[in-house]
Each structure stands twice: as structure tokens, then as C-alpha cells.
C-alpha positions in Angstrom: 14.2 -29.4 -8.9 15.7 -27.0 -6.0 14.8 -24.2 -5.4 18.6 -22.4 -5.5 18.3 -23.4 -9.5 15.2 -21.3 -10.0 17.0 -18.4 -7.9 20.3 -18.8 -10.2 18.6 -18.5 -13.7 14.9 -18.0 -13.8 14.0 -16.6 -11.0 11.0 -17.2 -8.5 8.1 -15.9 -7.0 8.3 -16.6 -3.1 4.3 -15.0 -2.8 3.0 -18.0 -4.8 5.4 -20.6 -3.5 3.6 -19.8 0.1 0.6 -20.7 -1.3 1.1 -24.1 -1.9 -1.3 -26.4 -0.1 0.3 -28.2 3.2 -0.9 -31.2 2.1 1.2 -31.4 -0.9 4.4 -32.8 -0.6 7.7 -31.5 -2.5 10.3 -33.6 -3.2 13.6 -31.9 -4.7 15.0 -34.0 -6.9 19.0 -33.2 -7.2 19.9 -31.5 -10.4 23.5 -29.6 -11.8 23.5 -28.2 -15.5 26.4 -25.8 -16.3 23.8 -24.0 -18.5 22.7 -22.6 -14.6 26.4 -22.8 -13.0 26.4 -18.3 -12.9 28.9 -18.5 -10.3 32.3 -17.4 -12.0 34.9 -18.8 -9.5 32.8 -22.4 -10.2 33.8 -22.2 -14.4 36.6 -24.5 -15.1 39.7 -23.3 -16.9 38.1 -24.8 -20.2 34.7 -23.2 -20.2 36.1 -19.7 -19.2 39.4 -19.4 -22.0 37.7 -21.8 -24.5 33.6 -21.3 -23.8 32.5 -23.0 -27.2 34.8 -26.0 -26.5 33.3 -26.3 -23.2 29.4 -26.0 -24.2 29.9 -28.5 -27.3 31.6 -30.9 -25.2 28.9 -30.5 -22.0 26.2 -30.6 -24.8 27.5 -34.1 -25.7 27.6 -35.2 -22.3 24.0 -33.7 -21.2 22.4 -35.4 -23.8 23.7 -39.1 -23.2 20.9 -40.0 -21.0 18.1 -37.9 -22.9 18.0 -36.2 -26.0 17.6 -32.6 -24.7 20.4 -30.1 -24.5 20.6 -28.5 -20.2 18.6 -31.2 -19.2 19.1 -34.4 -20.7 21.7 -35.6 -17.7 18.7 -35.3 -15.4 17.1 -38.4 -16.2 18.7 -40.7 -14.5 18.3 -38.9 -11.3 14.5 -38.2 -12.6 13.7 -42.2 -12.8 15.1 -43.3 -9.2 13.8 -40.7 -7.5 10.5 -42.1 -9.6 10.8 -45.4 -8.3 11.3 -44.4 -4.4 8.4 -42.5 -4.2 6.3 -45.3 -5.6 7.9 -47.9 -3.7 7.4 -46.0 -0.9 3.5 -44.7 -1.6 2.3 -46.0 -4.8 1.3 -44.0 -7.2 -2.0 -44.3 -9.0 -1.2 -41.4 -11.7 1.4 -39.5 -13.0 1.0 -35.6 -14.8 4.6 -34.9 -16.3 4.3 -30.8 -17.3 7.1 -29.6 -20.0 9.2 -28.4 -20.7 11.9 -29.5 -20.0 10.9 -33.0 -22.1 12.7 -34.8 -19.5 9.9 -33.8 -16.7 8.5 -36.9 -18.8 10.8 -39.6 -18.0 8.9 -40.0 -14.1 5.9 -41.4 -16.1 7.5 -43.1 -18.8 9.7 -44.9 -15.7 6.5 -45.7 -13.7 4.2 -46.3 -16.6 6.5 -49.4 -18.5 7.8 -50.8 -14.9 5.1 -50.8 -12.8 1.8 -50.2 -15.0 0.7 -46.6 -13.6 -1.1 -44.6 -16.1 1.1 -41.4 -17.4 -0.1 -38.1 -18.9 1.9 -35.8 -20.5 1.0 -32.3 -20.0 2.4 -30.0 -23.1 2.8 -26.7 -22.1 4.6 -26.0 -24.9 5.2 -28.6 -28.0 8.4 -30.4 -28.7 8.5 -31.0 -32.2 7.6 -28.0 -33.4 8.1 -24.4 -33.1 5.6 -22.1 -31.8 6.4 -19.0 -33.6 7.2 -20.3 -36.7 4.9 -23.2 -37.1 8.5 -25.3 -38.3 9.4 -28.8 -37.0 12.2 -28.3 -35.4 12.6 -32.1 -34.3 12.8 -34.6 -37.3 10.5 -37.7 -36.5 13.9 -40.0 -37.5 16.2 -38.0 -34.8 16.9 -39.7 -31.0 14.8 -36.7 -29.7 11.8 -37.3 -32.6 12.1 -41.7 -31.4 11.4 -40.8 -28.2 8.7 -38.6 -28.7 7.3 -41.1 -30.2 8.0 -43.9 -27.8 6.5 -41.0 -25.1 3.4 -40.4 -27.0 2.6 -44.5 -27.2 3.1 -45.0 -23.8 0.9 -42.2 -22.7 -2.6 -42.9 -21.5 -3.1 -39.0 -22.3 -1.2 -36.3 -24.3 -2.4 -32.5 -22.6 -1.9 -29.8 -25.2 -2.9 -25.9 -24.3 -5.0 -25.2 -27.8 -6.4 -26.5 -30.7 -3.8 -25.9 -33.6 -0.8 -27.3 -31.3 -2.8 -30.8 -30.6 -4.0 -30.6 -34.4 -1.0 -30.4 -35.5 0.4 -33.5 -33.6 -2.8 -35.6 -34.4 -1.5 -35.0 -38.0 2.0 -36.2 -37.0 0.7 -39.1 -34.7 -3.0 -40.4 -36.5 -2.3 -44.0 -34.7 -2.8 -42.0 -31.2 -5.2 -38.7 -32.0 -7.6 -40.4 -29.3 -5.4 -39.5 -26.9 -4.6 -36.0 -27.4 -6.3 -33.8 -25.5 -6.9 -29.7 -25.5 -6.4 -29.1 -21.8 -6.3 -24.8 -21.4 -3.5 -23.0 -19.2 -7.1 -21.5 -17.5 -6.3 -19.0 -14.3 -5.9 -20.6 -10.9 -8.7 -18.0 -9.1 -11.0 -15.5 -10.2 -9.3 -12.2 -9.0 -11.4 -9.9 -6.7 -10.2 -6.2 -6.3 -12.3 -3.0 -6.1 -12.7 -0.8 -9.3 -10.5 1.8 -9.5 -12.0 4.8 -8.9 -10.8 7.1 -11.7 -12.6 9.8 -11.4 -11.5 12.2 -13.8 -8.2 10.8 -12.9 -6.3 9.5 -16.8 -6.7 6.7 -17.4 -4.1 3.5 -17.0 -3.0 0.8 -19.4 -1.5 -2.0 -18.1 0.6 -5.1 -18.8 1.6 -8.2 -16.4 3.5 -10.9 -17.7 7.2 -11.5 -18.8 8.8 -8.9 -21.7 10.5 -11.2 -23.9 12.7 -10.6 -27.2 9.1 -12.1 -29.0 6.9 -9.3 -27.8 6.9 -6.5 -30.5 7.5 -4.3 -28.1 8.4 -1.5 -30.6 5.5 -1.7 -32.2 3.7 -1.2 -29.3 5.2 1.7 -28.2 4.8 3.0 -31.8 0.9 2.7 -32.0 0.6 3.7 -28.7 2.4 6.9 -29.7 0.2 7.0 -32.7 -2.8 6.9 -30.8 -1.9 10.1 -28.6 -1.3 11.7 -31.5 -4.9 11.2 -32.8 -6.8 10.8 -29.1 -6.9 13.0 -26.4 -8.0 10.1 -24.3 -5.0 8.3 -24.7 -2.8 11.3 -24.7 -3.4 11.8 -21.0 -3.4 7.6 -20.6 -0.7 6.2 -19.0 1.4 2.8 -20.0 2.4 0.5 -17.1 4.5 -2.9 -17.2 5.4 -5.4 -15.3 7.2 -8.0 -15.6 11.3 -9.3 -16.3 13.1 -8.6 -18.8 13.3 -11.8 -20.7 13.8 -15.0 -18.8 16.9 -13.5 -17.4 16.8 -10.1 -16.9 19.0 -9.3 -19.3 16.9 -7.0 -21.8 18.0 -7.6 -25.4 18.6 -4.6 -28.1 14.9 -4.5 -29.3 13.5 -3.5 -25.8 16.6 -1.1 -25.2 15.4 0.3 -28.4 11.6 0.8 -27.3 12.6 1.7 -23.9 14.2 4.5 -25.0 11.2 5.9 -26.2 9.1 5.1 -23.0 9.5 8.9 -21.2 8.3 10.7 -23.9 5.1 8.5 -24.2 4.5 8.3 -20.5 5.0 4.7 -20.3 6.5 3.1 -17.3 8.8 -0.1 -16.7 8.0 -1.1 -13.2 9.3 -4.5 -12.8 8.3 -7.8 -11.7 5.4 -8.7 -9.4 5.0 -11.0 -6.7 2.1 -12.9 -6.4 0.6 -11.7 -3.6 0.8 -8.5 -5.0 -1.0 -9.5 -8.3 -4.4 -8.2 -7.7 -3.6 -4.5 -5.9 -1.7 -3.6 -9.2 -4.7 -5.1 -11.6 -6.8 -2.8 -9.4 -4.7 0.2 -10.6 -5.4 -0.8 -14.1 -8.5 0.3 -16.1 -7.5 -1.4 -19.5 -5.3 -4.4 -20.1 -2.3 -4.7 -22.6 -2.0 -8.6 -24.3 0.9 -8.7 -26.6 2.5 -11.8 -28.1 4.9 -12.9 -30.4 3.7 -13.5 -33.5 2.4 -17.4 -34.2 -0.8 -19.4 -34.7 0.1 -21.9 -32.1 0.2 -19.3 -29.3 -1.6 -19.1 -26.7 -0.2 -17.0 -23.7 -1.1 -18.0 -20.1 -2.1 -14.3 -19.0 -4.7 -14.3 -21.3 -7.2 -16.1 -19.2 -6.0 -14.4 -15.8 -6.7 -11.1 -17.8 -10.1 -12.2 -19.1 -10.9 -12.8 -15.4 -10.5 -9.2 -14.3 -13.5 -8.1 -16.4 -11.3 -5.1 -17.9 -11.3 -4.1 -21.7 -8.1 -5.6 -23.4 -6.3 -4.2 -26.2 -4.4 -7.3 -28.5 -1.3 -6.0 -30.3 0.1 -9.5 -31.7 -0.6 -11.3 -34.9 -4.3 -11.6 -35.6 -3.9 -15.2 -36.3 -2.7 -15.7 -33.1 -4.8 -18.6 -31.1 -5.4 -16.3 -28.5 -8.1 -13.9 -31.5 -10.0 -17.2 -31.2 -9.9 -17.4 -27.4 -11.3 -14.1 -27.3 -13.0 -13.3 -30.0 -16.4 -13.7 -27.8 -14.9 -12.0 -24.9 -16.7 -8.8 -24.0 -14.5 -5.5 -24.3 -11.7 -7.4 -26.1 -10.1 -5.4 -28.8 -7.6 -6.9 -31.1 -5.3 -5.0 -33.8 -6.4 -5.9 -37.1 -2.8 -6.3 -38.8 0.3 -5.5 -36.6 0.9 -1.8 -38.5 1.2 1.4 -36.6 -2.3 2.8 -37.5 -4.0 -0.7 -36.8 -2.5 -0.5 -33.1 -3.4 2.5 -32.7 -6.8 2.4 -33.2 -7.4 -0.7 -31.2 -5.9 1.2 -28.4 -8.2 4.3 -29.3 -11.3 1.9 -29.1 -9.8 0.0 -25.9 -9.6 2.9 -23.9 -13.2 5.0 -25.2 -14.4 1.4 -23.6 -12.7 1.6 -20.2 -13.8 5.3 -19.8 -17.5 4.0 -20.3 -17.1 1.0 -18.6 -19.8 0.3 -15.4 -19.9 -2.0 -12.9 -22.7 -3.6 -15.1 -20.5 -4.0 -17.9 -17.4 -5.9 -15.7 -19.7 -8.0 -14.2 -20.5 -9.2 -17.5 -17.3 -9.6 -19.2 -16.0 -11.4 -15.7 -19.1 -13.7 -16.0 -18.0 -14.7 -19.5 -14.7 -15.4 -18.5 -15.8 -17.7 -15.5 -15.0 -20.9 -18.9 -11.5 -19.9 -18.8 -10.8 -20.5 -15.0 -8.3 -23.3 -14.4 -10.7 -25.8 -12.7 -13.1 -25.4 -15.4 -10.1 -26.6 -17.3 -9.1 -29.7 -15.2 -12.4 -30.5 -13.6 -13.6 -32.5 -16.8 -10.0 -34.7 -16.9 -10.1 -35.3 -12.9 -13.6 -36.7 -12.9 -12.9 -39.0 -15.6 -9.6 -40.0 -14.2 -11.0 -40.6 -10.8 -14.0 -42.6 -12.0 -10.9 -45.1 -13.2 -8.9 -44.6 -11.1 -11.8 -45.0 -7.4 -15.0 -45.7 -9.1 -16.6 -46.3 -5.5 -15.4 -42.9 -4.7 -16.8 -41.5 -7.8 -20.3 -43.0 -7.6 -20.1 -42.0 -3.8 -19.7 -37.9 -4.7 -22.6 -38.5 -7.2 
């Protein structure tokens, strides 16, 4: 996809974009969605007079080719830039990561034409709803056929915890062989100094994208609960990062809790580039992990924040996937029920931790979290793969 789309709607990050290995080659592959046209003088006279005439009737057109509204027009474009490539350099696998759904159709093309294995790599799930735990997909819809027809072709399904693949095994029995619990994991182990506090106050922090699903007034209410009761927290400070929503555009529940943010000296600080991830962990002496609420979530920051070593506070749902992902994890401190005094009192015990925290301590908790690194995560699937795939090369490493 180009890169102009990302700037237009949900932003990038040019820090980890330079990071990219060399020997990795990016192919744009074309793509126009008037979901992402922001450009006022581009709107035709129909969608600016007549805006819900306009997105029914692009709706309709988008999802011609593929069953999913924004993207569906892509696949086309999607399956012959699929079959250059291969002509070109065949391939021997394909990963397809959604969403969108349609980052599938590159497989699906490759896999039924020319016989390359295809994994499908769920970030999210299609079918059902995260937060709510509905299907939102009926099996006997377009969208639900070729789910179906995506999930039989697949050699693998990839899904980021236990009750999302679960759930789908239940859905799909004939093909719960292939489906897979394959962790988001964190791409490095961070490495920053401890902050040297002192008898400096100390400071909460949260990294990761403030969405209309965070309770964020909840938050701010426990944590103002907390000063109330702790002197500790009382001279604490609150810092976060991240955008407002996936546009920038904060709705009414965060103007809400915002507005409360001076008074309980907690700071909005914006987004943060990637190469700038690990000086502001090292200003941090106690992580923030808040969720919305829903069994089959599992954030991606929660293994980058296990790798620091710091003492996390949850404030989501207890039966949130992520209690189990961390239930073992050294310093971790989760609300018991998402109530004011429950916050507040894993914030109380989240910070009397940090201020006692030694080097010892970090050490330990980072140790722990050394399961949840990305190529812990992968390294199982890419052996396997490549012993198919080269088993000369495979025996040859061994």
C-alpha cells in the first residue's frame, strides 16, 4: 500500500520505517478508497451535498470484488500484483497479516494457481467481535463464504491468543489442526538505564494508541482516588503517549477525562516515534496497560511493556486475555473489577513496588519476559516451515 495512504488517515512512524532491513524488498501495490480521499477539493459534488448517498453507493461498489467495506476494490489489484512477483521470483510462502481481510487474497491467488502454501496471520478476527465476543459475520453471508473458502485453502491460520483461535476451532472443527496461537511478542528486548529517581516522584506512564475503548475515565478516576488515599501517588505523575484514536480526532469520552487531567497532574504528550521509544520508557518507573473491555483481547504493548522489567498496573477487564498473559509476570498488578476503589488500589500497590524496585528485581521480571519476545514467537513456525520448505538447509543448520 503507499505510503501517502498511511500519511492521509492512519498515520506513520518514519523512525521504524528506517529500520527496515535492506534486504527486504517493498513493493507498493496501487490502492484509492474514498474512505482515505481527506482532500476536500477531490469530493465530488455527490459525496459533499449528499454524503450518505455517496458512501452507500461507494460501499456497493468497494465490495464487488471482496466482501469488505474500504477495501474490497483492492483485490483485483492485490491478485496481479500477486502473480508478477511470482512470475518474476517464485515464491515458496506466503504470510497474509489482517486486517484488512483482503491482505488475504495474495495467498489465496498464489495458493489455488500455482500451489504455494498460504498462512493467514489474524491479527484481529473477522467473524467476530473482540469486545463483545458477538459474530458479527454470519457463516451464510458472502463475507462468512469466503472466510470459509480462506480458512480451507490455508496451510495455516495465525491467531494472537487462545480464546480468539478457540473460538474459531469451534466455528471451523473440520480445520482446528490448522489453527495456530502465534503471539504479537515485541520485536527487541529494550535496553535503557534505570531512571534514577532519587527522591525525585515518581512517574506513571502509558505508550500506545488512546482509543474511544480505553476507559479512560475510569482511569483518571482511580488514579484520583489513589492520591486521595497515598501520599506516594499524590506526588506521582501520569504520562501518555500516544494519538488520539486512529485519527487524531479525540472523541467526547477522552474530552471528558482530559478535562480532568491538570488537576491530577497527568500529562497528554503525544505520539512517539520509534526511535524515540526507549528514552521515554527510561523516564518511566511504572507502566500503565489499559484495554477495552473483552476476553478476546490481547493488546500488542503488553509484551513490549513486559520487556522493560517495570511494575505494570492493569486497569481493563479482569477477564481480559491479557490477566492470563500476565498473571505470572513479576510486578504485574491488575485491578480486580474495573470500580474506582479497585483501580485505585492496584495503582497504590503498583507504585509501593516501583519505589522498592532494585536492579535485582528488573533483572528478574525482564528475564521472565524474555517468552514473550517476538522471535520466541515465530522461531517455532519458521523452523518448521523451513524444514518443508529446504530440508537440506534445515538439516545443514542442525
Amino acid at each position: 500500500m503507499p505510503r501517502e495512504v498511511f500519511e492521509m488517515s492512519t498515520g506513520v512512524d518514519l523512525t521504524l520505517e528506517a529500520q527496515v532491513d535492506p534486504s527486504i524488498e517493498i513493493v507498493r501495490v496501487p490502492f484509492t478508497s474514498g474512505a482515505f480521499a481527506n482532500d476536500l477539493s477531490d469530493w465530488s459534488w455527490l459525496r459533499a451535498h449528499a454524503p450518505e448517498v455517496w458512501n452507500t453507493i461507494q460501499s456497493v461498489r468497494e465490495q464487488r470484488a471482496f466482501p469488505e467495506r474500504n477495501y474490497g476494490g483492492w483485490r483485483p489489484v492485490l491478485e496481479e500484483a500477486a502473480r508478477r512477483i511470482h512470475l518474476n521470483a517464485p515464491v515458496d510462502l506466503t504470510i497474509g497479516t489482517a486486517n484488512p481481510n483482503v491482505d488475504f487474497i495474495p495467498g489465496y491467488v498464489l495458493s489455488t494457481e500455482f500451489g504455494v502454501p498460504a498462512i493467514m496471520d489474524h491479527r484481529d478476527a473477522w467473524s467476530v467481535d473482540i469486545y463483545s465476543g458477538r459474530r458479527v459475520i454470519e457463516p451464510s453471508s458472502r463475507a462468512g463464504r469466503w472466510e470459509r473458502t480462506l480458512v480451507q485453502d490455508a496451510a495455516e491460520v495465525w491467531f494472537v491468543n487462545r480464546p480468539i483461535r478457540d473460538w474459531y476451532a469451534r466455528e471451523y472443527p473440520e480445520f482446528a489442526d490448522r489453527l495456530l496461537v502465534v503471539e504479537n511478542g515485541y520485536d527487541r528486548a529494550l535496553t535503557f538505564p534505570v531512571r534514577e529517581r532519587g527522591e525525585s516522584p515518581l512517574v506513571f506512564g502509558y505508550i500506545g494508541t488512546i482509543s474511544g475503548a480505553i476507559p479512560l475515565q475510569e482511569l483518571v478516576a482511580g488514579w484520583a482516588l489513589a492520591r486521595e488515599r497515598s501520599p506516594l501517588v499524590r506526588d506521582a505523575r501520569m504520562d501518555l503517549y500516544g494519538y488520539l484514536d486512529h485519527l487524531g480526532v479525540p472523541g467526547a469520552n477522552m474530552v471528558q477525562a482530559m478535562e480532568h487531567f491538570a488537576d491530577n497532574d497527568i500529562r497528554y504528550l503525544g505520539p512517539v516515534g520509534r526511535g524515540d521509544i526507549e528514552a521515554t520508557y527510561a523516564s518511566f518507573d511504572a507502566l500503565v496497560l489499559t484495554f477495552g473491555a473483552g476476553r478476546f483481547i490481547t493488546g500488542g504493548k503488553v509484551y513490549e511493556y513486559a520487556s522493560t522489567g517495570l511494575p505494570i498496573v492493569s486497569v481493563h477487564d479482569p477477564e481480559n486475555e491479557t490477566s492470563s498473559t500476565l498473571a505470572s509476570y513479576p510486578g504485574w498488578h491488575g485491578a480486580s473489577s474495573m470500580t474506582t476503589s479497585a483501580i485505585a488500589d492496584a495503582i497504590i500497590t503498583t507504585a509501593i513496588d516501583a519505589a522498592a524496585q532494585t536492579d535485582k528485581n528488573r533483572e528478574t521480571a525482564r528475564a521472565y519476559a524474555e517468552r514473550f519476545s517476538r522471535a520466541a514467537q515465530l522461531t517455532p513456525r519458521i523452523e518448521d516451515w523451513t524444514s518443508r520448505l529446504a530440508p537440506d538447509l534445515s538439516e545443514e543448520k542442525q
